[in-house]
N, C-alpha and C positions, 0 to 999 in steps of 0.2 A: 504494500500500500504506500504511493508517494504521499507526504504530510504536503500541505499546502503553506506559500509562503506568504508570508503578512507583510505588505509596505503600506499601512492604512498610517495616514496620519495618527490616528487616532488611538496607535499602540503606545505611544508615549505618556498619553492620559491614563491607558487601563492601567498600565505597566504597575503603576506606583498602589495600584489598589491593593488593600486584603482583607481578611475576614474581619478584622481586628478594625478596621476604618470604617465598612462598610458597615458592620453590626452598631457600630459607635456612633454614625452619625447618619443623618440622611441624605449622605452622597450616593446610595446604592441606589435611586431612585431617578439618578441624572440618567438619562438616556443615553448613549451612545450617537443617537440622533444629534442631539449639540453639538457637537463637536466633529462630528462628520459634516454636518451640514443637510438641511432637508431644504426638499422642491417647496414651490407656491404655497399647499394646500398642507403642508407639513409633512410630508411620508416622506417614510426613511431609507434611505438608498442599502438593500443588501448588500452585508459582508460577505464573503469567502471564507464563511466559517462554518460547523456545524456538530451539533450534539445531540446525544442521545442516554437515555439509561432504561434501564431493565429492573421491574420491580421486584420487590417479596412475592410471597403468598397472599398477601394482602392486598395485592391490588393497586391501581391507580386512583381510585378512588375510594379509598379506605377511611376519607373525612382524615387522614391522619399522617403517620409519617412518608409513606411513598406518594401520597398526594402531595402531601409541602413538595418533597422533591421535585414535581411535574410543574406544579404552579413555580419553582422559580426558574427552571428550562423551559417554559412558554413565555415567562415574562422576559430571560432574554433572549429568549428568539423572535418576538414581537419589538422588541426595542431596539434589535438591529436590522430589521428589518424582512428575516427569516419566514418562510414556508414549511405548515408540518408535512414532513417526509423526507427522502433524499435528497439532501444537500442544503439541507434544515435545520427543524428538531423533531423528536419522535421518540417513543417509546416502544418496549415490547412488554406484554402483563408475564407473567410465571403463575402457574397452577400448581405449581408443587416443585419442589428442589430438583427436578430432574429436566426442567426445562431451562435452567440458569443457564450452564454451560452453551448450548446449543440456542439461549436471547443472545448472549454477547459476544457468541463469535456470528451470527448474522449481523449485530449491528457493527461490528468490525469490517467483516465483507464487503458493505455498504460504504464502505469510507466517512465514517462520523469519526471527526477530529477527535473529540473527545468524545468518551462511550461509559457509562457509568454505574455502577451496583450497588443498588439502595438496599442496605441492613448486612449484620452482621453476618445470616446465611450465605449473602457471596464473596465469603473471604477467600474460598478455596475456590471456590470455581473463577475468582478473578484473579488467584495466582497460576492457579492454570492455562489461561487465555493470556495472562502477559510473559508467561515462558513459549507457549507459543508462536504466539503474537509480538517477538518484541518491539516493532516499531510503530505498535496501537497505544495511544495515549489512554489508558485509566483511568476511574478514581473511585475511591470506593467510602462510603459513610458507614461508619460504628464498625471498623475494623483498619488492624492493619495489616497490609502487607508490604513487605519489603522487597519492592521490586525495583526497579530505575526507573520501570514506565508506570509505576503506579502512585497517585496521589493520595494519602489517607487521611481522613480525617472523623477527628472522634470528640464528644463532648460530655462535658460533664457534669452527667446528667443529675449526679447525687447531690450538687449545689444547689438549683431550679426544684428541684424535688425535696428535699430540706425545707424549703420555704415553703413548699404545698403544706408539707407536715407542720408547718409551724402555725397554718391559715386554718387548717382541718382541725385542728388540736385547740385555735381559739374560739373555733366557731361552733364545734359540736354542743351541741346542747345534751345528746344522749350519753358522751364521750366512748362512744363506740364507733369506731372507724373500720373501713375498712380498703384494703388493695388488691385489686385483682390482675393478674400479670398474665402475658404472653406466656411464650417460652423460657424456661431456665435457663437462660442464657447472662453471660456478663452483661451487656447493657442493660438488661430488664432488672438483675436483680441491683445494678447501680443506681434503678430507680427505687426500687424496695427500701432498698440501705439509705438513701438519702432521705425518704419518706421519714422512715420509723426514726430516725435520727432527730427531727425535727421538733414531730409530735414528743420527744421523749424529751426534749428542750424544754416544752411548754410545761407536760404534764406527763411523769414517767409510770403514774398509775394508768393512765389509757393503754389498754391492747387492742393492737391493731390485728385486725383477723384478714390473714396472709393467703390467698389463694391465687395459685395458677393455674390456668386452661389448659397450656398445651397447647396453646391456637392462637396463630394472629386473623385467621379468615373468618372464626366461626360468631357470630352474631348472638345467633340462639342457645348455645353453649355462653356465651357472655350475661345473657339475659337471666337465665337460669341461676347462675350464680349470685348476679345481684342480688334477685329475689330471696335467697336463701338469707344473705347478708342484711337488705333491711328489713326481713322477716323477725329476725332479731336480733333488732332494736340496733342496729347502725344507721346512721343518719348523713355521713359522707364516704364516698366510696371513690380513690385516687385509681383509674386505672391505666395501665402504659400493655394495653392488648391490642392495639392496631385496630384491624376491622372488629375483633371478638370486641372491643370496648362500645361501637354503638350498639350492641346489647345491654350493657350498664344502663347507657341514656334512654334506652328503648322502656327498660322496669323502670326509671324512675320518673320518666314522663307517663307513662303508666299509671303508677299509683298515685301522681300530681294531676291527671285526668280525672281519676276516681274520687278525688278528695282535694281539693285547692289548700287546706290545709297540712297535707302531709307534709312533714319537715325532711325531705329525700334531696340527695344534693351528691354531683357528679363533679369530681375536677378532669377535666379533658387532660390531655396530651399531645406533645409534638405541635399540632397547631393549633391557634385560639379556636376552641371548639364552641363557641359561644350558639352558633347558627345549630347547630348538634342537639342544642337542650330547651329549645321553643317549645313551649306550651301554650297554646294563644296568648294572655298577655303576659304570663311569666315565664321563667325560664329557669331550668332546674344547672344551669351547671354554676358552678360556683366560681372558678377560674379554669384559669389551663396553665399546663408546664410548657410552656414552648421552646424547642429548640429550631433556631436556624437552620434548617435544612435549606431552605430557601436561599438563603443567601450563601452559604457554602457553594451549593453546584453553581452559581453565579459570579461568585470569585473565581471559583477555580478557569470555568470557561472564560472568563476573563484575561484570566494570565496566559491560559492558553493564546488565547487570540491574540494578544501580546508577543507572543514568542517566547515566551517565560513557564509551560507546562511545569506546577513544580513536581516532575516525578521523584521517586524516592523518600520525599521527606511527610512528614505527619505533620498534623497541628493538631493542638487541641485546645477547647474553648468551652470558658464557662461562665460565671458570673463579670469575671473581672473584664473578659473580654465582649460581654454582651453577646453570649451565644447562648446564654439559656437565660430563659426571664419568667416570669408569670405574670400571666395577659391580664389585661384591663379588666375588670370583675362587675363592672358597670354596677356598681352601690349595695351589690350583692354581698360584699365585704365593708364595714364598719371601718370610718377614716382611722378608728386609735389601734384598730387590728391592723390594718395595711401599715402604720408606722411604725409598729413592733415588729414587722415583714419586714420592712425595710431596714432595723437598727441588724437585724441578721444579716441582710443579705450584704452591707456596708462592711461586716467584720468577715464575711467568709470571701468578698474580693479583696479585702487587705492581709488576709491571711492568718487573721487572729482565730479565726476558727478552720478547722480542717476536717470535712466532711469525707466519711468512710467510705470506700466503695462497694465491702462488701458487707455482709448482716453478718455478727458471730454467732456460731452455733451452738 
């Protein structure tokens, strides 16, 4: 595969970007359009550039982390001016681990400058395809690999999740909590660990009642569990289950349909799931943990386009670097609870506090 060469004016500008800027301020919103220059009516003259990634099991539109991903590969490929498909941006879904391998060496085939694998599951199948493949640019989120042509990048996630524990912990009225996870996996239970950490800040008599699915796809297997949980008597349920978590929102809009009164409350993940927890005029999610995904595969294709692909090296990003945050709560949180959120989350990016990644057992 020939990589394509970049004389755009306009790589001097990307050049100087990274996640660490972009997350920090609102330059990741400038267009590429400025500074290239657009026609009469505003449209943006196509780059010479193009990307792609291949999801989980969960889907593209999983309201969650392989959606962030998609939503920030549409928005730069609409800002520079890109069509989905070859010599674009695009996607392939995955139905199950066995179709990894055989998204990203088609999207490779295809000649997508950059080609990318959202979640931990394509750690190996994207060390595989860049021993193959060496001269295919990478990059893979919630893992590393250590290749030359692979970019990694991971977050962390037990910071952002810490301060869930600490909002859940002030806000429960039942002080029953509880977290329902994906897969046993390191990123998921870096969500666990950071949870239970926080809550145990607040209040180390709450137990948080710890369940995992085994599923990022399953919905109804999510639902189920919820049920079980504010069956008895938990009243906030943190979950990081990809697709299986709008089953959480699915029981607790549920039983917010059945009774306007119920006190049932979801914190989203990965993206402000705010739109997730509608219930005509109320809305059961309480916050979200969000992590940048979005902006990660936009830097990256960024430097890419630049001339700057950083294979080989990792970054990781958290509080300090504004990769993990907890989304706007719209009044659903008490201004003297979000300013005890914040006196945390002030000491855990200056480092006064050091958030665990794993739960002792």
């Amino acid at each position: 595969m020939t990589k394509r060469k970049f004389g755009l004016g306009l790589s001097l500008v990307l050049a100087a970007g990274t996640i660490l800027g972009a997350c920090g301020s609102d330059e990741e919103k400038t267009s590429p359009k400025d500074s290239e220059g657009s026609g009469s009516e505003g449209a943006t003259e196509a780059v010479d550039f193009s990307l792609a990634m291949v999801t989980d099991v969960g889907g593209v539109d999983d309201k969650s982390f392989n959606q962030l991903a998609w939503e920030g590969i549409e928005a730069f490929g609409k800002e520079n001016g890109l069509e989905k498909g070859d010599g674009g941006y695009d996607y392939l879904q995955s139905t199950g681990d066995a179709d990894y391998i055989t998204n990203l060496n088609n999207l490779v085939r295809r000649d997508f400058d950059v080609v990318y694998g959202i979640g931990f599951l394509m750690e190996e199948p994207i060390g595989t395809i860049a021993d193959q493949k060496p001269e295919a640019q990478l990059a893979i989120i919630d893992a590393v690999v250590d290749k030359p042509n692979v970019a990694s990048v991971m977050f962390k996630e037990q910071e952002g999740s810490f301060l869930a524990g600490v909002a859940a912990a002030l806000m429960s009225e039942s002080k029953q909590i509880g977290f329902v996870g994906g897969m046993e996996i390191p990123v998921i239970e870096r969500f666990e660990a950071g949870f239970l950490e926080g809550v145990k800040a607040v209040d180390p008599s709450i137990v948080v009642d710890v369940q995992y699915t085994g599923k990022f796809d399953d919905a109804a297997l999510g639902k189920t569990t919820a049920n079980r949980m504010y069956s008895s008597g938990v009243d906030i349920i943190f979950h990081a289950a990809g697709g299986t978590g709008n089953g959480v929102f699915a029981e607790a809009k549920e039983r917010k349909t059945k009774d306007a009164n119920a006190n049932v409350w979801v914190i989203g993940v990965d993206s402000d799931q705010y739109e997730e927890g509608a219930v005509g005029d109320t809305n059961v999610t309480l916050t979200s943990m969000q992590k940048r995904v979005d902006i990660a595969v936009q830097t990256i294709a960024k430097d890419a386009m630049a001339g700057n692909f950083p294979g080989g090296k990792t970054v990781t990003y958290g509080l300090a670097e504004k990769g993990v945050q907890l989304a706007d709560s719209r009044g659903a949180i008490p201004q003297e609870i979000l300013d005890q959120v914040q006196e945390y989350s002030d000491k855990i990016a200056a480092g006064e506090i050091v958030v665990p990644e794993t739960v002792e057992k």
